[in-house]
C-alpha positions as a Markdown table, in Angstrom:
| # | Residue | x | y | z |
|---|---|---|---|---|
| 1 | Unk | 34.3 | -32.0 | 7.6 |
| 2 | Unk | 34.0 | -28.2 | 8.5 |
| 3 | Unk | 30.5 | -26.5 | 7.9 |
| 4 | Unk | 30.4 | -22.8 | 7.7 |
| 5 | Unk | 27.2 | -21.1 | 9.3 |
| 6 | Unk | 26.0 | -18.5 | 7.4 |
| 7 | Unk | 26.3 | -14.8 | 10.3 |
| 8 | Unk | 22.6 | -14.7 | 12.4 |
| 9 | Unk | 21.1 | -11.4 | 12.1 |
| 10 | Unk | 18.4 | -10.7 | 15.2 |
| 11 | Unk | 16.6 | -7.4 | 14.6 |
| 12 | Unk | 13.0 | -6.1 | 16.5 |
| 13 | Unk | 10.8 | -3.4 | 15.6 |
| 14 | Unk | 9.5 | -1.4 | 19.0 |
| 15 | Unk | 6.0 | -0.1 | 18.8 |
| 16 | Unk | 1.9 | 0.3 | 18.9 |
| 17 | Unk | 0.0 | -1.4 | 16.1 |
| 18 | Unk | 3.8 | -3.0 | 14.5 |
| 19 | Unk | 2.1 | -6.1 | 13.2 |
| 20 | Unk | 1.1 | -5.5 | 10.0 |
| 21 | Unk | 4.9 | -3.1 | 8.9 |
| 22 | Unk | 6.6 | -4.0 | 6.2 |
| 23 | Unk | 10.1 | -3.4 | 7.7 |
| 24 | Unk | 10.3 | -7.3 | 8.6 |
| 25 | Unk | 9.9 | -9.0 | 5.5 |
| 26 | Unk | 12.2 | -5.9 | 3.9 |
| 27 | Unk | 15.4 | -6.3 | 6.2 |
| 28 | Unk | 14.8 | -10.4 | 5.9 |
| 29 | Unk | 14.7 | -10.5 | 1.7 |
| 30 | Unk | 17.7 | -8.4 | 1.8 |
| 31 | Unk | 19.5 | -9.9 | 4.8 |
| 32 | Unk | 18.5 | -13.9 | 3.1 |
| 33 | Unk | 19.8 | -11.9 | -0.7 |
| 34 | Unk | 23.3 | -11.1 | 0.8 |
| 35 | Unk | 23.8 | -15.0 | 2.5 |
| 36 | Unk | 22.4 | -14.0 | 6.1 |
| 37 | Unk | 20.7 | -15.4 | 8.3 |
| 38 | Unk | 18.2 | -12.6 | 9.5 |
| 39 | Unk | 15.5 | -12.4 | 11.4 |
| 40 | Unk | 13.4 | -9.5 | 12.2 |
| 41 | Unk | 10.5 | -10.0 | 15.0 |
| 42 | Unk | 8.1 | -7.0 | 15.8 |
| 43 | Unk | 7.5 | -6.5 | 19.7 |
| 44 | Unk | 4.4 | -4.3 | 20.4 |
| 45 | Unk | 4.6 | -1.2 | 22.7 |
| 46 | Unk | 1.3 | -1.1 | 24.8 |
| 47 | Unk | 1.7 | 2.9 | 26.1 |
| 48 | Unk | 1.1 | 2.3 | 29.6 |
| 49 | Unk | 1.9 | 4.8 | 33.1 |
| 50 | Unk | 5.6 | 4.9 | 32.2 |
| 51 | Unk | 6.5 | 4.1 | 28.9 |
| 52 | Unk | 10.4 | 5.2 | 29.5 |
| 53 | Unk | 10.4 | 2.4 | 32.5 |
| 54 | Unk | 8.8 | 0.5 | 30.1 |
| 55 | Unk | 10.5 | 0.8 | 27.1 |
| 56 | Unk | 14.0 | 0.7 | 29.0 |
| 57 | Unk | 12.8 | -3.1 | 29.7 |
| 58 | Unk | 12.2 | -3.9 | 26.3 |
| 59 | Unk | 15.6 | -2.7 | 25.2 |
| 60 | Unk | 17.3 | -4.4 | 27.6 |
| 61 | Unk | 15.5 | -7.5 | 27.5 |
| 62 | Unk | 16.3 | -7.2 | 23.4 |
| 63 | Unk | 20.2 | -6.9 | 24.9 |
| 64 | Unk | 19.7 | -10.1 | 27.1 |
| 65 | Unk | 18.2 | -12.2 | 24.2 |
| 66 | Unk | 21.3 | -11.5 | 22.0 |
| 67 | Unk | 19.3 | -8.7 | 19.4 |
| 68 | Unk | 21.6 | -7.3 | 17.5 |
| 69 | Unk | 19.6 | -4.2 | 17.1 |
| 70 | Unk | 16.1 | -2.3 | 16.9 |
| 71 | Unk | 14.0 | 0.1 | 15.1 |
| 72 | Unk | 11.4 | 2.5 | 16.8 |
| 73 | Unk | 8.6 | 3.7 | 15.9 |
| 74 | Unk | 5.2 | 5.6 | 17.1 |
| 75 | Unk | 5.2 | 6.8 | 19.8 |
| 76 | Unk | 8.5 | 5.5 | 20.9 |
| 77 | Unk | 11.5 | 7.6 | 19.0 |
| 78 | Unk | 11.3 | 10.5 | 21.2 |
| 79 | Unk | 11.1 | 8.6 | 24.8 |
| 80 | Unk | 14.0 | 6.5 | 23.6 |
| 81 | Unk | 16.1 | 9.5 | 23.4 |
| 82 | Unk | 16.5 | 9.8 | 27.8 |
| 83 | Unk | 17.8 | 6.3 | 27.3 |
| 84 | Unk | 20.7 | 6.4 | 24.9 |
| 85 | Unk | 24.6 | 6.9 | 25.7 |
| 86 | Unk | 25.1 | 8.2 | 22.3 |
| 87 | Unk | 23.5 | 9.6 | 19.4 |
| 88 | Unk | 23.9 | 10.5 | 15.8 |
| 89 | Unk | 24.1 | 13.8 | 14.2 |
| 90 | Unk | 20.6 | 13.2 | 12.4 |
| 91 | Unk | 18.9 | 11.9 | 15.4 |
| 92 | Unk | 20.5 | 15.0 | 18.0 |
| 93 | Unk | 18.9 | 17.9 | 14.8 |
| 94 | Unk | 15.4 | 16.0 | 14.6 |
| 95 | Unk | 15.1 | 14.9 | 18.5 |
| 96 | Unk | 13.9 | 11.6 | 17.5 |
| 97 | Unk | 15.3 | 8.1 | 16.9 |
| 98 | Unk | 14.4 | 5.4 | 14.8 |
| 99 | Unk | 17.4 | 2.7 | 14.9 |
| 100 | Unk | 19.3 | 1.4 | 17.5 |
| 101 | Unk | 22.5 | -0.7 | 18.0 |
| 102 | Unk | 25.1 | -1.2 | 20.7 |
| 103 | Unk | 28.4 | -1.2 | 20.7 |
| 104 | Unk | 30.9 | -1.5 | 23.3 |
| 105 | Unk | 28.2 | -1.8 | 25.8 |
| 106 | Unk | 26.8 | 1.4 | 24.6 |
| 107 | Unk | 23.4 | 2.3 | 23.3 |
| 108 | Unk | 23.3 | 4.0 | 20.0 |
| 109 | Unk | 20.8 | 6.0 | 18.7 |
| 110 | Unk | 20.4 | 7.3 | 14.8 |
| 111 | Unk | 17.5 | 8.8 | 12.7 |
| 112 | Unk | 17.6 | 7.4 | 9.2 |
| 113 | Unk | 14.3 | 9.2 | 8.3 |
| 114 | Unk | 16.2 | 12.2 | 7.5 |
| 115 | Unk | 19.1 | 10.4 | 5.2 |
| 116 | Unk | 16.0 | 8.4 | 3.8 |
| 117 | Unk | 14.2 | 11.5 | 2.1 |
| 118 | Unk | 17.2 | 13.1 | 1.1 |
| 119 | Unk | 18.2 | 9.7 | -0.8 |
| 120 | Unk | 14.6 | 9.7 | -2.1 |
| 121 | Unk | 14.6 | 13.0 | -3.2 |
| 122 | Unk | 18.0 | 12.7 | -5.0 |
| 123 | Unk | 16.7 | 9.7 | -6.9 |
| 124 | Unk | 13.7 | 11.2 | -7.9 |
| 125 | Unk | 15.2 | 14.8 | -8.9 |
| 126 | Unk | 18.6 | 14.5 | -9.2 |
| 127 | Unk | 21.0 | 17.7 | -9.3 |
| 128 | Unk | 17.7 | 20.0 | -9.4 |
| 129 | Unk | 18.0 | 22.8 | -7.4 |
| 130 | Unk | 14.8 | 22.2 | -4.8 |
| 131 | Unk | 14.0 | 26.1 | -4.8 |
| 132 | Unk | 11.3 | 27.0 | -2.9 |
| 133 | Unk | 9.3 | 24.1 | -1.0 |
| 134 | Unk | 6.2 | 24.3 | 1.1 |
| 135 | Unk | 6.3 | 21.3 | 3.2 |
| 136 | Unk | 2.2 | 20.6 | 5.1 |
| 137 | Unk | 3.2 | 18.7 | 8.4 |
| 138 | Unk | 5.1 | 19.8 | 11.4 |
| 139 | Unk | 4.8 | 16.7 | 13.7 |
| 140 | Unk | 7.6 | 13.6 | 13.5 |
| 141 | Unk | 8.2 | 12.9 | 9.8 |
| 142 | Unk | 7.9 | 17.0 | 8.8 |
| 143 | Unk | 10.8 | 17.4 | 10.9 |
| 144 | Unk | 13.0 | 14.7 | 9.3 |
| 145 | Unk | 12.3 | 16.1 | 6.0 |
| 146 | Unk | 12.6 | 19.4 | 6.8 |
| 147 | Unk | 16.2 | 19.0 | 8.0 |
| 148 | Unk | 16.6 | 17.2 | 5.0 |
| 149 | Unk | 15.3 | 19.3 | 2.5 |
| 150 | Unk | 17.3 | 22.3 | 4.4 |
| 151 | Unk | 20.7 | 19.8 | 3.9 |
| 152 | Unk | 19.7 | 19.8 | 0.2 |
| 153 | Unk | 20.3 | 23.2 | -0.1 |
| 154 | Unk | 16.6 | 24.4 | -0.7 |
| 155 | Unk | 15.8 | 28.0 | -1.5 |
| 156 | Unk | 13.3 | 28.6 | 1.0 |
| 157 | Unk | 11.1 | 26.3 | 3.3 |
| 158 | Unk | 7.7 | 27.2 | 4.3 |
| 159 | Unk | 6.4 | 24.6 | 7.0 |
| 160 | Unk | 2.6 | 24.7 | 7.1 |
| 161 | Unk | 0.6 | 22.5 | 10.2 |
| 162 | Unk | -3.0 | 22.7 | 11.6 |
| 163 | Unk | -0.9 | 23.9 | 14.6 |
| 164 | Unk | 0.9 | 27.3 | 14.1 |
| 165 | Unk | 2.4 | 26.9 | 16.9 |
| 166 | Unk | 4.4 | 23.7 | 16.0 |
| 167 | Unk | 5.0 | 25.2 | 12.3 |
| 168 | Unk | 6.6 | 28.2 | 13.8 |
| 169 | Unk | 8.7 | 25.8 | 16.4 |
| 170 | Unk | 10.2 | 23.8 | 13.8 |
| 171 | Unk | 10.8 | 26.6 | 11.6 |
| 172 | Unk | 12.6 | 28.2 | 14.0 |
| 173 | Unk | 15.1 | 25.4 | 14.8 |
| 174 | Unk | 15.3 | 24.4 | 11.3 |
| 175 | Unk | 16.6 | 28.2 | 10.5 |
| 176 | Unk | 19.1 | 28.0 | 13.5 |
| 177 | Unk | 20.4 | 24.7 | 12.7 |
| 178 | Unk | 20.9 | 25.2 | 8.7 |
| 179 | Unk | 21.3 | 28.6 | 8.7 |
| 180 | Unk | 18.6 | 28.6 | 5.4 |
| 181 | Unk | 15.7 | 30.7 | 4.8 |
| 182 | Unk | 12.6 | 29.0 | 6.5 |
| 183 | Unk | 9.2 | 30.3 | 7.4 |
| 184 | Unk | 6.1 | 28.7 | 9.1 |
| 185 | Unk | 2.4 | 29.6 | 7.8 |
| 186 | Unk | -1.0 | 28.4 | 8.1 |
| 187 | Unk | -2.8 | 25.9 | 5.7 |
| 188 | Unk | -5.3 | 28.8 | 4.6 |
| 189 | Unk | -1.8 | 30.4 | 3.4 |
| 190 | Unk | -1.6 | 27.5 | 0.9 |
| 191 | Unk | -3.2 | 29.6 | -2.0 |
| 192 | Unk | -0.5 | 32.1 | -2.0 |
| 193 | Unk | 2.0 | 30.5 | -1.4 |
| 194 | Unk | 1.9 | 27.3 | -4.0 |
| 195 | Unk | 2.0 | 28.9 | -6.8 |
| 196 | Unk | 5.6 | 30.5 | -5.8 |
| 197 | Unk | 6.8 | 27.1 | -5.4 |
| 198 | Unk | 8.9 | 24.6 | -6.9 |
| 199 | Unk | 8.7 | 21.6 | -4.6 |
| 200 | Unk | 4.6 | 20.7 | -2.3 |
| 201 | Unk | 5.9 | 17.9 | 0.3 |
| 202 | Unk | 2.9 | 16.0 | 2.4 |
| 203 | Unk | 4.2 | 14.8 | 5.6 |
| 204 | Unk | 0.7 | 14.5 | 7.4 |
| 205 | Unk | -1.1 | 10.8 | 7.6 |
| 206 | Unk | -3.6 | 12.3 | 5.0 |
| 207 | Unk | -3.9 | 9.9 | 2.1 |
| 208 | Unk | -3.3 | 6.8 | 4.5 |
| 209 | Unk | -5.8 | 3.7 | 4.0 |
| 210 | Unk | -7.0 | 5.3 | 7.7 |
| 211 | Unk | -6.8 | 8.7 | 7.1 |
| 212 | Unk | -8.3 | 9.4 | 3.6 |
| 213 | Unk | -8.7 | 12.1 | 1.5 |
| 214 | Unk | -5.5 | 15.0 | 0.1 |
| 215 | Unk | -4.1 | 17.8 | 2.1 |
| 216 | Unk | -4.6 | 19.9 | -0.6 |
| 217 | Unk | -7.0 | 21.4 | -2.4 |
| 218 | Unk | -7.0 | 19.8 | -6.3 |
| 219 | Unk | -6.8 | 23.5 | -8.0 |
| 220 | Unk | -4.0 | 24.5 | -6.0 |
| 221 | Unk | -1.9 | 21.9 | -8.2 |
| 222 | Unk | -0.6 | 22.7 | -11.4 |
| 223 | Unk | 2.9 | 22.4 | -13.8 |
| 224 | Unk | 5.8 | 22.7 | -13.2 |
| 225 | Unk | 5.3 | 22.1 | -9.4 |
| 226 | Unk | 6.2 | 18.4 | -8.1 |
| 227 | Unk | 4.9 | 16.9 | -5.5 |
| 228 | Unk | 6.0 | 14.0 | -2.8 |
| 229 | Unk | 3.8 | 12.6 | -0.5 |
| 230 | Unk | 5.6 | 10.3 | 2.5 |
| 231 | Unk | 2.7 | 7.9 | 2.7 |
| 232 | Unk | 3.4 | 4.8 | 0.9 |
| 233 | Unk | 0.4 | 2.6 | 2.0 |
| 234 | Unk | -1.3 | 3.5 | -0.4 |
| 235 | Unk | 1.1 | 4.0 | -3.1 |
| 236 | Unk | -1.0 | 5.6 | -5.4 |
| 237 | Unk | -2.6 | 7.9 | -2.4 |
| 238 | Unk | -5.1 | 10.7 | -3.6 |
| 239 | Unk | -2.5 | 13.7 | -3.6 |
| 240 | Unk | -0.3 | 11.8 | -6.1 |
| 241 | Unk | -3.0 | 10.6 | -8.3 |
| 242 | Unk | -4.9 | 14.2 | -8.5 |
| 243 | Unk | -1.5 | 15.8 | -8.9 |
| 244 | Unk | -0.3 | 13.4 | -11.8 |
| 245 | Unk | -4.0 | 14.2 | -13.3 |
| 246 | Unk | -3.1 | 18.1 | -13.1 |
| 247 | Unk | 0.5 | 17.6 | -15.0 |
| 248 | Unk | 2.4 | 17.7 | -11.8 |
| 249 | Unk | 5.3 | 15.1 | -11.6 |
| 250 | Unk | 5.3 | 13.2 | -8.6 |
| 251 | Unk | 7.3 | 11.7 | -5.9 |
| 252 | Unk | 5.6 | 8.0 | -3.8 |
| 253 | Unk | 6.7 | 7.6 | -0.4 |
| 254 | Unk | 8.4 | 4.2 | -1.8 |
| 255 | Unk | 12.1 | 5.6 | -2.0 |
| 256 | Unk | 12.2 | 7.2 | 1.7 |
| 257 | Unk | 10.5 | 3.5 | 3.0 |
| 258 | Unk | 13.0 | 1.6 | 1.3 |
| 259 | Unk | 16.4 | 4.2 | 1.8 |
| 260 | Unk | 15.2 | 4.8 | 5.8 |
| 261 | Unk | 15.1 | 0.6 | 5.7 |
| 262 | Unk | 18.6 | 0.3 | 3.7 |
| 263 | Unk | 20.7 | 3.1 | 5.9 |
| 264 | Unk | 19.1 | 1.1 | 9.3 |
| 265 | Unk | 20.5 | -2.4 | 7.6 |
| 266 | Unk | 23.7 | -0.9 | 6.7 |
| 267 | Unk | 23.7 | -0.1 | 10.6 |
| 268 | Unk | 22.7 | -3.1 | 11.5 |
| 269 | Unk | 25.0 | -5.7 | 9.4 |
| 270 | Unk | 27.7 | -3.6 | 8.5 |
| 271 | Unk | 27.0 | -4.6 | 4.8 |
| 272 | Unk | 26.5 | -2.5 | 2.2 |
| 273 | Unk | 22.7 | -3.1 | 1.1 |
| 274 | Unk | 21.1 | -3.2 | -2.4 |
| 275 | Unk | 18.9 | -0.7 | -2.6 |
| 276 | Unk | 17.5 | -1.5 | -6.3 |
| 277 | Unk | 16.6 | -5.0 | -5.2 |
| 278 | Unk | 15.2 | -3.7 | -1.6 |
| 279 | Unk | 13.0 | -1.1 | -3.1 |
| 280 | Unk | 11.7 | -4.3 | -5.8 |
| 281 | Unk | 10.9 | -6.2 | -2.8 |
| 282 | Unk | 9.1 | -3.7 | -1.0 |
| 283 | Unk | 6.9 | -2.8 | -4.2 |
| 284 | Unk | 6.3 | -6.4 | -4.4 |
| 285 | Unk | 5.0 | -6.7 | -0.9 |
| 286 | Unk | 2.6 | -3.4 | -1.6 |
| 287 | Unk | 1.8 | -4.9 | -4.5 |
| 288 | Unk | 1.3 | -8.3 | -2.7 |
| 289 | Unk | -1.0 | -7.1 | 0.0 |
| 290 | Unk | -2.9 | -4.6 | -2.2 |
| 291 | Unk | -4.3 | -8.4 | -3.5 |
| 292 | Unk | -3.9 | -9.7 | -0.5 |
| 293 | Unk | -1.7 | -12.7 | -2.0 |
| 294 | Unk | 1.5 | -13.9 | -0.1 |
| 295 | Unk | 4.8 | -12.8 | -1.3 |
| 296 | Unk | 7.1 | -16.0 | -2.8 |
């Protein structure tokens, strides 16, 4: 009697403080849905004297131990880069990689951050015209969703940071790259400039479970501006919840999570992945550790 195996699936996550991402138990409900057999392990990145020496080893001891693949993450996705034979479009306009994969003995690097958002976004606002969108973050996830909001066609993009500096910088190679109207300012500029605006994007770690509190002042928020916040852990973080109070419809950091996770799969398996029954499981496993119970 012939018994057919069910395809193994080996997939790691590269960096500091990985234990507790969601990613694993994501790829593995999907990969177990579709008839794989997938596992997912993190491998923490301790930064040491040289993390590109270091990091090289970890990829190529992934290679050795028959991975089939690996995401990266903080403060990985820009050292990688050195390290790769070839990369994707999105990952050569942001500078930064989050999924790798060989083939043919080459390293492969793509950034499905930026496909992520712009799948979010489309789900959550269809055919809208985006208009104008002030965007508060410059560092690694305000670039992917700046060239992804500038790929959606919007109006104008104003890229406000703590840093003018690094606002101007990314403004500046978002207007070369996309050709589209794009300015940087400072957050005291937010006053002025929100009530112009159709879109208010928050790609800063204000509003994680570590970095309380809202990037923006509540009575800057009012109809008929939206607003998306990035941060998914919380869901519910205090941006969303004051801006749903003000009448403001909002936009979770659920559907770029689960879309970043889906387009890396797809990578990864070559199957096309369900991303109704992927963005389920991963409000279940919010859900799940919001009470701390374990996910059946």
């Amino acid at each position: 009697m012939t018994t057919t195996l069910n395809r193994s699936v080996l997939i790691g996550l590269i960096g500091h403080g990985v234990g507790p991402s969601l990613t694993p138990p994501m790829h593995e409900m999907e990969g177990a849905r579709q008839g794989l057999r997938y596992l997912y392990r993190t491998i923490e990145f301790s930064p040491d004297n040289d993390p590109r020496q270091r990091l090289m080893e970890l990829i190529r001891s992934a290679r050795a131990f028959g991975f089939d693949g690996l995401n990266l993450t903080y403060p990985v996705k820009q050292t990688a880069l050195s390290l790769l034979d070839e990369m994707s479009t999105s990952a050569h306009m942001v500078g930064a990689v989050n999924t790798v994969r060989w083939q043919n003995g080459r390293l492969i690097g793509h950034n499905t951050d930026v496909s992520g958002f712009r799948a979010a976004l489309d789900d959550a606002l269809g055919s809208e015209p985006l208009g104008r969108i002030v965007l508060i973050g410059a560092g690694g996830a305000g670039s992917a969703v700046s060239h992804a909001v500038a790929m959606r066609g919007a109006e104008h993009l104003t890229i406000v940071d703590a840093d003018p500096h690094r606002a101007r910088d990314l403004a500046n190679n978002i207007s070369a790259l996309h050709h589209q109207a794009v300015d940087a300012a400072s957050v005291d500029a937010l006053p002025s400039l929100l009530p112009l605006a159709q879109g208010l994007i928050n790609a800063t770690p204000i509003g994680m479970a570590d970095h309380p509190g809202s990037a923006v002042d509540a009575n800057l928020l009012r109809p008929p501006l939206w607003v998306c916040d990035v941060v998914y852990r919380p869901v519910e973080t205090e941006l969303l919840l004051t801006a749903r109070h003000r009448g403001c419809r909002t936009i979770s950091g659920l559907g770029m999570a689960m879309h970043q996770a889906a387009d890396a799969f797809e990578l990864f398996t070559g199957k096309i992945a369900d991303r109704s029954a992927m963005l389920t499981h991963l409000k279940h496993l919010v859900a799940a550790e919001n009470s701390s119970q374990p996910v059946h």
